[in-house]
C-alpha positions as CSV (number, residue, x, y, z in Angstrom):
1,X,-13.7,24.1,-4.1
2,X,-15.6,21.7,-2.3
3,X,-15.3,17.6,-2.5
4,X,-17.9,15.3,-3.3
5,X,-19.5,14.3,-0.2
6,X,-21.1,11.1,-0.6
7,X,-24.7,10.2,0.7
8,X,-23.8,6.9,3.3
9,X,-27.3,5.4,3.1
10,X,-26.6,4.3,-0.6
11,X,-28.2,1.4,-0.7
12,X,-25.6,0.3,-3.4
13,X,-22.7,-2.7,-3.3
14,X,-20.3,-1.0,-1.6
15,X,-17.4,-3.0,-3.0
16,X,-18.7,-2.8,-7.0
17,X,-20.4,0.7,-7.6
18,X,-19.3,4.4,-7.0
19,X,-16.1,4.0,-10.2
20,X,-15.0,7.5,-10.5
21,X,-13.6,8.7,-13.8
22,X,-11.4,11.2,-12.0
23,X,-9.5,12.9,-15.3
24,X,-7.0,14.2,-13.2
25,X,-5.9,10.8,-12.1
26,X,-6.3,9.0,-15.4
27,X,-4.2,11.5,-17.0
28,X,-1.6,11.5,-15.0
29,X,-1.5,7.7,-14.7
30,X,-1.9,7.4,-18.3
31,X,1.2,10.3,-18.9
32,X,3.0,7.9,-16.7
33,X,2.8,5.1,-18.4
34,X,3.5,6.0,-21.8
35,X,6.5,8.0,-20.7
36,X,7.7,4.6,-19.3
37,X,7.2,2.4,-21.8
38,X,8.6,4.8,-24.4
39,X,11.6,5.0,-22.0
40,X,11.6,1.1,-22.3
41,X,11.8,1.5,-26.0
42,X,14.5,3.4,-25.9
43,X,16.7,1.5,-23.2
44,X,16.1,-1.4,-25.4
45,X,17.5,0.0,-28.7
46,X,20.3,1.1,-27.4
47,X,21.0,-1.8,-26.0
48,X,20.5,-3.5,-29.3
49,X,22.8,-1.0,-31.0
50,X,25.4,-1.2,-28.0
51,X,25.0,-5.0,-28.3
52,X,24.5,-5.7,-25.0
53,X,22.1,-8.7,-23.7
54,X,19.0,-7.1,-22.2
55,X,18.7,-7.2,-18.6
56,X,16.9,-10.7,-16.6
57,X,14.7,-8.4,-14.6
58,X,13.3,-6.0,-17.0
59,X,9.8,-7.3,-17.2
60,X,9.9,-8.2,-13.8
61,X,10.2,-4.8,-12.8
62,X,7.9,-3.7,-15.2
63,X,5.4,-5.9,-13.8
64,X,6.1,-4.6,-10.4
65,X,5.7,-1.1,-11.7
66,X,2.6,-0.8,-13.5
67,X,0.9,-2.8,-10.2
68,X,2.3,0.4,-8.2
69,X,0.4,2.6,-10.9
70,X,-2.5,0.6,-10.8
71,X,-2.5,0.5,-6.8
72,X,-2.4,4.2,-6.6
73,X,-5.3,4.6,-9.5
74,X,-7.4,2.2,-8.1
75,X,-6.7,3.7,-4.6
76,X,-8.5,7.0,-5.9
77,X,-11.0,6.2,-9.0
78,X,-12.2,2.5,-7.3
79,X,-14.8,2.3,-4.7
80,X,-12.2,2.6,-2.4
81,X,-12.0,6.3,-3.0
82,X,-15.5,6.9,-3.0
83,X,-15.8,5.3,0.3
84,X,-13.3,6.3,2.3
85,X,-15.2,10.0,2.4
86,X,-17.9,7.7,4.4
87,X,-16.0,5.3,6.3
88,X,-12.6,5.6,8.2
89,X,-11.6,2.4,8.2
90,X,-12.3,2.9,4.5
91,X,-10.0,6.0,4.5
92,X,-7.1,3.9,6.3
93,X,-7.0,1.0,3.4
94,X,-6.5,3.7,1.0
95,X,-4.0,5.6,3.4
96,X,-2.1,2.0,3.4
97,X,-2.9,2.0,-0.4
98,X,-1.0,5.4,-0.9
99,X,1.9,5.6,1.3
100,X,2.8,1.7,1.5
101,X,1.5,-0.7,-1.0
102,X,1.7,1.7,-4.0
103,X,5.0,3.2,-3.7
104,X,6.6,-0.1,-2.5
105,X,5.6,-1.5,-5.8
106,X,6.8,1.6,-7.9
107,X,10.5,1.6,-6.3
108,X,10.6,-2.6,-6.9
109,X,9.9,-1.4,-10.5
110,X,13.4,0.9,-10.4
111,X,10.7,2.9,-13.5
112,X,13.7,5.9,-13.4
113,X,15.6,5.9,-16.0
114,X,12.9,4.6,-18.2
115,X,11.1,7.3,-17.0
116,X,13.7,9.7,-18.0
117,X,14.3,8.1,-21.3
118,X,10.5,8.3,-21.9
119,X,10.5,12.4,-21.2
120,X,13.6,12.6,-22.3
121,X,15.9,13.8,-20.2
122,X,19.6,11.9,-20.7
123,X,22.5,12.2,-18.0
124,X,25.6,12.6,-18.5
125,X,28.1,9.7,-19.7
126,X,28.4,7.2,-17.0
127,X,31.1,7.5,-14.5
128,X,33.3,4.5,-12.8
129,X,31.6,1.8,-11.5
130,X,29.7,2.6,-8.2
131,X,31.5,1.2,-4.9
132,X,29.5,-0.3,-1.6
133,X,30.5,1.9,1.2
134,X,32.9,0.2,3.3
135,X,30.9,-2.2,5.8
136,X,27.6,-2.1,4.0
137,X,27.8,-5.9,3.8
138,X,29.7,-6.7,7.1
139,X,33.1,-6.5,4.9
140,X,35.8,-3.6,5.0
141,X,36.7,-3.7,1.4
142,X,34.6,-2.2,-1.3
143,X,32.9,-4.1,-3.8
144,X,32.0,-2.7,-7.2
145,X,28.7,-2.5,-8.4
146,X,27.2,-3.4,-11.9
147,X,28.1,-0.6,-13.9
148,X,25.2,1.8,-14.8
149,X,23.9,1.9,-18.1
150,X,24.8,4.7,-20.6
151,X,23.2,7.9,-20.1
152,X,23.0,8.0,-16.7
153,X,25.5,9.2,-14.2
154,X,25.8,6.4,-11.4
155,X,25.5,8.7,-8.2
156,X,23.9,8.3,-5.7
157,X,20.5,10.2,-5.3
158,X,20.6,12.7,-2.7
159,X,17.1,11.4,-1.8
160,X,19.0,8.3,-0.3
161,X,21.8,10.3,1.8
162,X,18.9,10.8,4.8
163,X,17.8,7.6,5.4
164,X,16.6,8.6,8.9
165,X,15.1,11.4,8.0
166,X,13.0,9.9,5.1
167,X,12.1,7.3,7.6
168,X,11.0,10.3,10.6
169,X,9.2,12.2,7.8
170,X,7.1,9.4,6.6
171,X,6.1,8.4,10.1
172,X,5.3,12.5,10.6
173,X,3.5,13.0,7.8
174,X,0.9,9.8,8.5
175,X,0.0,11.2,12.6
176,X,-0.2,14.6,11.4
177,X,-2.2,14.1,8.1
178,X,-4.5,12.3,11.5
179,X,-5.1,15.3,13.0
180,X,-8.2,15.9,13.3
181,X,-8.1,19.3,11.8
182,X,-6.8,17.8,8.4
183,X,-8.3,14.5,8.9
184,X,-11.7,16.2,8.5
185,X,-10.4,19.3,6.1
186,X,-9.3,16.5,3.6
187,X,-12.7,15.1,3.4
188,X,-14.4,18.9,3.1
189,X,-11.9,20.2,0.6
190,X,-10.9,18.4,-2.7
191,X,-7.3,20.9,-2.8
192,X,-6.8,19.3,0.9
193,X,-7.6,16.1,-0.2
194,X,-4.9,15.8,-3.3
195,X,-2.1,17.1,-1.2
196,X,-2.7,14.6,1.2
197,X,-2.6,12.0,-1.6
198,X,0.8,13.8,-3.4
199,X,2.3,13.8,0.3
200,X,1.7,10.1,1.2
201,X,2.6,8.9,-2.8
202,X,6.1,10.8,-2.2
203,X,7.5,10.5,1.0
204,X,6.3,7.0,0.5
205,X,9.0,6.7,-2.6
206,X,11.2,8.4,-0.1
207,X,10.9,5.8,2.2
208,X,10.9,2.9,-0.1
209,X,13.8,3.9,-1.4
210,X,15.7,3.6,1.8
211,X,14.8,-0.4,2.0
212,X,14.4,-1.8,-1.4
213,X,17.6,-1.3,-4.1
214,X,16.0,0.1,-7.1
215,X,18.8,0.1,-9.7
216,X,20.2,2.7,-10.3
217,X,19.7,3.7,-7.3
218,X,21.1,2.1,-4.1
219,X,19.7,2.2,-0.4
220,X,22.1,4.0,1.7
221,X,22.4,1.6,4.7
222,X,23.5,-1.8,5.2
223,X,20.3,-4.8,5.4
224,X,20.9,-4.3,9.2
225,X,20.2,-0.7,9.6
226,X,17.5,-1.1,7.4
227,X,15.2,-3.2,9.7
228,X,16.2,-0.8,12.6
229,X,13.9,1.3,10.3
230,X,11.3,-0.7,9.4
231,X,10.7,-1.8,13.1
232,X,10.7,2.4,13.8
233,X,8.1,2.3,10.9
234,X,6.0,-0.5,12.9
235,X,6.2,0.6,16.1
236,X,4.9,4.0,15.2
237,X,2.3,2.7,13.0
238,X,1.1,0.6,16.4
239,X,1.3,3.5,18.8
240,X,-1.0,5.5,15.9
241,X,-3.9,2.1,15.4
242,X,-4.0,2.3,19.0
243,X,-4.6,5.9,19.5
244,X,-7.4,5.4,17.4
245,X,-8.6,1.8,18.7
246,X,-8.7,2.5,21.8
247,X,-10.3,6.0,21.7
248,X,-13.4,6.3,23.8
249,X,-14.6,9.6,21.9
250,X,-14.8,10.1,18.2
251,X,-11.7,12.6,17.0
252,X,-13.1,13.0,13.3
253,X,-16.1,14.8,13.5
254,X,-16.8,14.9,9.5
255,X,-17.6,11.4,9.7
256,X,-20.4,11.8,11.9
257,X,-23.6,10.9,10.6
258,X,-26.8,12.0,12.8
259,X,-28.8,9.3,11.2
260,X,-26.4,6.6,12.2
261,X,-25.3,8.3,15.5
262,X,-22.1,8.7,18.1
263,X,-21.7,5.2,18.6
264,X,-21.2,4.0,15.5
265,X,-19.1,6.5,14.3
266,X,-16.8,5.9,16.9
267,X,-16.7,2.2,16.0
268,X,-15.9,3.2,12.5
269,X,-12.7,5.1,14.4
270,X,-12.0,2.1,16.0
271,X,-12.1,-0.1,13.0
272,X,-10.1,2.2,11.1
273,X,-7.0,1.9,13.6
274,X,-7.6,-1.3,13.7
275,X,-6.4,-1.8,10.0
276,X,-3.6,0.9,10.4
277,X,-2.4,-1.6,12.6
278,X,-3.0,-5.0,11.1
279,X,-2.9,-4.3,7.6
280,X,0.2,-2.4,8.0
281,X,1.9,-5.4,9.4
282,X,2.4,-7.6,6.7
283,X,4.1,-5.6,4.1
284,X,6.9,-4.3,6.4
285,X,7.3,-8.2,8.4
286,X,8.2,-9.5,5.0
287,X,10.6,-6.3,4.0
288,X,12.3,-6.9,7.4
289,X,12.2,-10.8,7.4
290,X,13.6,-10.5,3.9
291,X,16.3,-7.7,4.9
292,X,17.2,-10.0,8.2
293,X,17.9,-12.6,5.5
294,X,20.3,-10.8,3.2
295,X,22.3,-9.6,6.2
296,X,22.7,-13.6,7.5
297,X,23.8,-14.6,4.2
298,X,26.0,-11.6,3.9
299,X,27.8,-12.4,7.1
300,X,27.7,-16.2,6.3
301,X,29.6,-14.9,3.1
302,X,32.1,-12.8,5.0
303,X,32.9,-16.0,7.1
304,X,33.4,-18.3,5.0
305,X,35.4,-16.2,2.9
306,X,37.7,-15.5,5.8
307,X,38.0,-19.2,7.0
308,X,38.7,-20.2,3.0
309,X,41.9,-17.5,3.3
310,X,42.6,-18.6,7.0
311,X,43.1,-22.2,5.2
312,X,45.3,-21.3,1.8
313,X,47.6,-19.2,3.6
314,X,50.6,-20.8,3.7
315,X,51.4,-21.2,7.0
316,X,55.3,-19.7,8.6
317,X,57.0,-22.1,10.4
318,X,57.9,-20.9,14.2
319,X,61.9,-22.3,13.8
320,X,64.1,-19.5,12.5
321,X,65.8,-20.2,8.9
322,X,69.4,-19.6,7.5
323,X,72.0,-21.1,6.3
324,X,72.6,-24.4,7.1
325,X,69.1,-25.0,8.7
326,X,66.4,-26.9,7.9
């Protein structure tokens, strides 16, 4: 099965025509997104018959959700998608699109168990309430979390027990999906081309995951650890914009156009690690900026809590006591 190859002297806007009504995507977008909000239908009623208050952040999230969805559709049915078969630099806003922007946006959502109300699949009654690991906020004693809703178990996803790995894996998966023997294949072949697309949209939940808490889930490490991994992500985002900035030959040879020649081809390379480098940036600054934050207040916490019990304790008085002795 062969993809689409686009003619690149289109004389069209390139930033308004070439829509795709890719039925593939729609469908599963649209199967998505009912299966969610029937799962938020049902969350709601039983918290109505439960008589519980619904929770602050629900539309929040669902906000944040839906944008993910929409991210990753317009990523592959927009302009975008059309394009990036012409242009690299093209192809590396929607690589950003898939593995970063997107799934970022779906795990802020926490869609999980609406999405396994919506198809429904129901967990078993909820255990205890969940405990912080010992440390995860600079204190030794563990701190209860909220206690999960009905229905679902409270345990922590085995996805989350690697955060390392998830965080090696997603940085693996974007150099070798660069390749040039994929990098090319994905533009030949459509079947190449959507498990590209599935492989960036899950390790990128994967990775997500590890930074962001999406309730009921829980990242693994403490804010700290966490921007040890999002400065791995950067750095190795960097080295792989300036692999492809400062190439002097052109690695992607399907991108070659005769009529428009070598040169600017390999200008189009350039460009294109140009925004795997810049465009990257923002995103993960403001997870790490924001992670950096938590932790200070988290250690401010810790201290003042241990100077307010330095100052109620009752202080002992050196002089011995007994009988007789004041």
């Amino acid at each position: 099965m062969q993809i689409f190859r686009p003619d690149p002297t289109a004389s069209m806007n390139m930033f308004v025509s070439h829509w795709s009504a890719n039925a593939v995507v729609l469908a599963v977008a649209a199967v998505v997104v009912v299966a969610h909000l029937l799962g938020m239908r049902a969350l709601r009623a039983e918290d109505v018959r439960a008589g519980r208050a619904r929770p602050a952040d629900v539309r929040r999230q669902a906000v944040a959700f839906y944008a993910g969805v929409i991210t990753v559709v317009l990523a592959l049915v927009s302009p975008v998608g059309y394009w990036s078969q012409v242009h690299i630099w093209v192809r590396s806003v929607q690589d950003l699109l898939l593995i970063q922007v997107g799934p970022a946006l779906i795990v802020l959502g926490a869609p999980w168990l609406a999405l396994a109300r919506g198809a429904g699949i129901r967990q078993g009654r909820p255990g205890p309430a969940k405990q912080e690991p010992a440390g995860a906020s600079g204190s030794q004693a563990a701190v209860p979390a909220a206690t999960p809703r009905p229905g679902w178990s409270g345990r922590r996803s085995s996805l989350l027990t690697w955060p390392v790995g998830a965080t090696i894996a997603v940085n693996a998966a974007l150099w070798i999906w660069h390749l040039p023997v994929l990098y090319d294949a994905a533009v030949r072949s459509a079947w190449i081309y959507a498990a590209e697309v599935v492989v960036y949209l899950g390790l990128g939940v994967v990775f997500w995951l590890q930074l962001i808490g999406s309730a009921p889930l829980t990242p693994r490490f403490a804010p700290l650890k966490r921007v040890i991994l999002v400065a791995g992500t950067v750095v190795s985002g960097t080295l792989l914009g300036g692999v492809l900035g400062f190439s002097n030959g052109l690695s992607y040879r399907a991108y070659l156009v005769p009529d428009h020649g070598l040169a600017r081809a390999l200008s189009d390379q350039q460009v294109g690690g140009a925004v795997l480098w810049v465009l990257a940036m923002p995103t993960l600054v403001i997870t790490g900026v924001a992670l950096l934050n938590r932790w200070l207040k988290e250690e401010e916490s810790d201290a003042l809590t241990a100077g307010l019990d330095r100052l109620l304790k009752q202080p002992t008085s050196a002089w011995p006591s007994g009988p007789g002795l004041r």
